[in-house]
C-alpha positions as CSV (number, residue, x, y, z in Angstrom):
1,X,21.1,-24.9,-2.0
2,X,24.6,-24.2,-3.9
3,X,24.4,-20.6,-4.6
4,X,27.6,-17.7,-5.6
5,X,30.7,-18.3,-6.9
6,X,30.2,-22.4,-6.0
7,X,27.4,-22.3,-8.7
8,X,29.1,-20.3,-11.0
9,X,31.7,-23.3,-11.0
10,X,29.5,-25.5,-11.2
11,X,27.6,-23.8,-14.4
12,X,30.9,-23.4,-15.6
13,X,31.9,-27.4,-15.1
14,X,28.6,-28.1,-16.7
15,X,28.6,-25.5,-19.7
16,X,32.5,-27.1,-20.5
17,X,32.5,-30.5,-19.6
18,X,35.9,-30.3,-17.8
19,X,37.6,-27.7,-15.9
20,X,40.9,-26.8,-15.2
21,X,42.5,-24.8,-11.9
22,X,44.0,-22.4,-15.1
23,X,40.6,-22.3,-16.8
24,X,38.8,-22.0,-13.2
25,X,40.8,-18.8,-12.8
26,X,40.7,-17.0,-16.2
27,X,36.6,-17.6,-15.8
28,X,35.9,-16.6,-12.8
29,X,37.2,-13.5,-10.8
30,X,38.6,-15.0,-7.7
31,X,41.8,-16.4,-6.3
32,X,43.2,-19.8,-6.9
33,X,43.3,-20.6,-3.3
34,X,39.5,-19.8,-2.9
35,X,38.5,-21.5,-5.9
36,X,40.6,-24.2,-4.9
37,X,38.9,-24.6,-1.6
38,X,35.4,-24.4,-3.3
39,X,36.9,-27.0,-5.9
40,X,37.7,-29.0,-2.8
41,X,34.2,-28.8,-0.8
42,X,31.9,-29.4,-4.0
43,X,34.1,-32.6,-4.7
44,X,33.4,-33.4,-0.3
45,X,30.1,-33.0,-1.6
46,X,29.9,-35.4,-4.4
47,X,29.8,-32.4,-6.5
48,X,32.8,-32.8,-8.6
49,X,34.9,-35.5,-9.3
50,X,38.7,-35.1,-10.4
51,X,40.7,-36.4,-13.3
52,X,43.7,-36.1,-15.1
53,X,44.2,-35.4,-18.4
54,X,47.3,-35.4,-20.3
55,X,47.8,-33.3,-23.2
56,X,51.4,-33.8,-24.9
57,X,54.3,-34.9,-23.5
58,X,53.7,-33.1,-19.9
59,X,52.6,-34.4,-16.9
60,X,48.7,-34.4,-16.6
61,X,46.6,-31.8,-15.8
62,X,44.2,-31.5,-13.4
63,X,40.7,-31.3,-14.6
64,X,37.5,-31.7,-12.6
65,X,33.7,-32.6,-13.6
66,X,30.3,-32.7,-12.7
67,X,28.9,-35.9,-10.7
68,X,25.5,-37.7,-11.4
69,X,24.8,-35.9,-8.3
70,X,26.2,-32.7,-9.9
71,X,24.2,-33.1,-12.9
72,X,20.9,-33.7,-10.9
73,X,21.2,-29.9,-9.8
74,X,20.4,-28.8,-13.7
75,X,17.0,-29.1,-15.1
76,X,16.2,-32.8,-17.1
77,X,12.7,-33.8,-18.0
78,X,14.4,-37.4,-18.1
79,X,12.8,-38.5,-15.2
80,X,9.2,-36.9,-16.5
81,X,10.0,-38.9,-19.8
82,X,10.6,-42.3,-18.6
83,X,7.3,-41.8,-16.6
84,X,5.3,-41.5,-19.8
85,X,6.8,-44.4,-21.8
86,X,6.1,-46.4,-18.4
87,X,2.4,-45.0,-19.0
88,X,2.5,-45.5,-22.5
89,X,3.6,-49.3,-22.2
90,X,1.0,-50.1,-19.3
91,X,-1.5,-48.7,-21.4
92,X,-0.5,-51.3,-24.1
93,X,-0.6,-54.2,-22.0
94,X,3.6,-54.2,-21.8
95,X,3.3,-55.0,-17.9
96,X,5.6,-57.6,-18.5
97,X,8.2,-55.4,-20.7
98,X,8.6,-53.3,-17.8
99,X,8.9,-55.9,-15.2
100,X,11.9,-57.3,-17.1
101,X,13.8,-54.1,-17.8
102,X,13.4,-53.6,-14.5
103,X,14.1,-56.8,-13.9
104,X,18.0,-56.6,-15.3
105,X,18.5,-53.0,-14.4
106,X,18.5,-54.4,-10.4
107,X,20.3,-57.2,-11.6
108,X,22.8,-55.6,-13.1
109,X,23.6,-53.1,-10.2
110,X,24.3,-55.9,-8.0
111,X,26.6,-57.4,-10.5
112,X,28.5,-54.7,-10.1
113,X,28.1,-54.0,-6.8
114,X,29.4,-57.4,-6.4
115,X,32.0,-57.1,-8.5
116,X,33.5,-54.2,-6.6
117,X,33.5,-55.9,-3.3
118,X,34.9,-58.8,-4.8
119,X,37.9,-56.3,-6.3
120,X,38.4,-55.0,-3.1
121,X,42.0,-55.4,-1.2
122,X,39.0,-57.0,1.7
123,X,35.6,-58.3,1.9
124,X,33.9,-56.9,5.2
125,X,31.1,-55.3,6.4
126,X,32.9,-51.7,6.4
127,X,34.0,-52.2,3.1
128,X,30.7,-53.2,1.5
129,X,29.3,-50.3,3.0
130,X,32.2,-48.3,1.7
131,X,31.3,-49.1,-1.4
132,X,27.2,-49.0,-0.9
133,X,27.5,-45.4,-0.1
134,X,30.0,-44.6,-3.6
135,X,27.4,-46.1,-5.5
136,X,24.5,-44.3,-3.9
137,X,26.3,-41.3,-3.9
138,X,26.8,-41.1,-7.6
139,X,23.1,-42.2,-8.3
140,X,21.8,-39.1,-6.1
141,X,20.5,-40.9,-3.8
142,X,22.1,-38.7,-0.9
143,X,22.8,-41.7,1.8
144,X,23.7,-41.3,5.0
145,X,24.8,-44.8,7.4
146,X,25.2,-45.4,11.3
147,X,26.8,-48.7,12.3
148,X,25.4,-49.8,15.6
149,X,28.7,-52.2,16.7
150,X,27.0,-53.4,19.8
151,X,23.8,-54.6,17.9
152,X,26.2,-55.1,14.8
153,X,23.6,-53.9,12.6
154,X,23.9,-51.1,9.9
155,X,20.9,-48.7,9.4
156,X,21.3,-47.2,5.8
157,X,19.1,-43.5,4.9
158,X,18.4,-42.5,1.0
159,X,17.4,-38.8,1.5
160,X,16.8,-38.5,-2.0
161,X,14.8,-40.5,-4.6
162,X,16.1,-40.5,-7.6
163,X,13.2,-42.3,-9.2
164,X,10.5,-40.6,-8.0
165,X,8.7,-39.8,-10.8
166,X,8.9,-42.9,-12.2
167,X,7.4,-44.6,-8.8
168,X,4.4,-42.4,-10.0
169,X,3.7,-45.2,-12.3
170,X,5.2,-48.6,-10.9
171,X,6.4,-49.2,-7.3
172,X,8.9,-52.1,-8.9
173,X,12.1,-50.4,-8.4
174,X,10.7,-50.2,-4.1
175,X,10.5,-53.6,-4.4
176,X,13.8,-54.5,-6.3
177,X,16.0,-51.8,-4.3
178,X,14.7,-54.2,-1.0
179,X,15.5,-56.8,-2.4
180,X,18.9,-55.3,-3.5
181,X,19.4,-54.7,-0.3
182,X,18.6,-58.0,1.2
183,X,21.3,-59.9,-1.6
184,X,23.8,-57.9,-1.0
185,X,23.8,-57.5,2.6
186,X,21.8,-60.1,4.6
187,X,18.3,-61.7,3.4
188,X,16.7,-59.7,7.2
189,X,17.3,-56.1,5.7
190,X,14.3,-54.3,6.7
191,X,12.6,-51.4,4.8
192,X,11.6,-49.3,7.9
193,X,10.6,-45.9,6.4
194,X,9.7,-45.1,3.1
195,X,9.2,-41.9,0.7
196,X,6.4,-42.9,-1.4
197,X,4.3,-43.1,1.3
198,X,5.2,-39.8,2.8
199,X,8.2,-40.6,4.9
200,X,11.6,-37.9,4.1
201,X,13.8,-40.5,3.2
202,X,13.9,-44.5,2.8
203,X,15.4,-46.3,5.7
204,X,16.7,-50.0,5.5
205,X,18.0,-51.4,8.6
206,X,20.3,-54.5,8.1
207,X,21.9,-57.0,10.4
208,X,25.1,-57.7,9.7
């Protein structure tokens, strides 16, 4: 729970946009250096990213904003509202509407996740995981990874479900995200806990 002066940034990030060191400090009564070092811990945290943003002829500023994962902290009823239009299109008979949005929405991650590993400077297991756990971090999915060299396997944790409403009504993103997993690493990934059926988090673990 983000509570204090490291919410008060972050309401401030969120009521703005972007956020300056300058604007930090003119908003909120604290020194640079401490706000700097909350600044700092929020972006550890996958908070807060940075950017810089150049206004005339200057060098660029120094701006930072709110994350997915930052954004998930506020209240949305997007989650709540994709839930009923799921509802509303089984009730129709669109079964098959859904399965193909669905459908392309997994496709389309692994394109991407594909298309970063192939961008990489390398192509190895450390940096596929690298890149797993950006991407997971900035859909809220709060992963955690332990890479077991002797067994060479990787065991991957999602402590947070960023779908879980819509899982109310259709299990197909459990069954896509396995297979996500199973393209991208190796066709043996194993789903070995699971948090629509009561476990805290979802658990693959993949050979490598």
């Amino acid at each position: 729970m983000i509570s204090g002066s490291k919410k008060e940034l972050l309401d401030l990030i969120k009521r703005t946009g972007t956020l300056s060191m300058d604007e930090a400090v003119e908003q909120i009564e604290l020194a640079k250096t401490t706000l700097r070092e909350h600044l700092l811990q929020l972006e550890r945290d996958g908070y807060v990213e940075r950017d810089y943003v150049r206004s005339g002829a200057g060098r660029p500023s120094l701006h930072y904003q709110l994350t997915p994962k930052g954004n998930s902290l506020f209240p949305s009823s997007e989650s709540d509202l994709i839930r009923e239009m799921i509802s509303y299109l089984k009730a129709r008979g669109e079964e098959e509407t859904i399965k193909d949005f669905f459908d392309t929405f997994w496709e389309d991650r692994l394109t991407n996740a594909r298309k970063k590993i192939a961008d990489a400077p390398a192509d190895n297991s450390g940096v596929r995981v690298q890149i797993l756990m950006e991407m997971l971090e900035k859909e809220g999915f709060m992963p955690e990874y332990q890479m077991d060299e002797e067994a060479d396997t990787l065991t991957v944790k999602e402590c947070n479900c960023p779908f879980s409403e819509v899982i109310k009504e259709t299990r197909l993103p459990c069954k896509l995200e396995a297979l996500f997993y199973k393209k991208l690493f190796n066709e043996n990934a194993e789903r070995t806990t699971y948090i629509a059926e009561g476990d805290y988090s979802c658990t693959y673990d993949i050979p490598l």
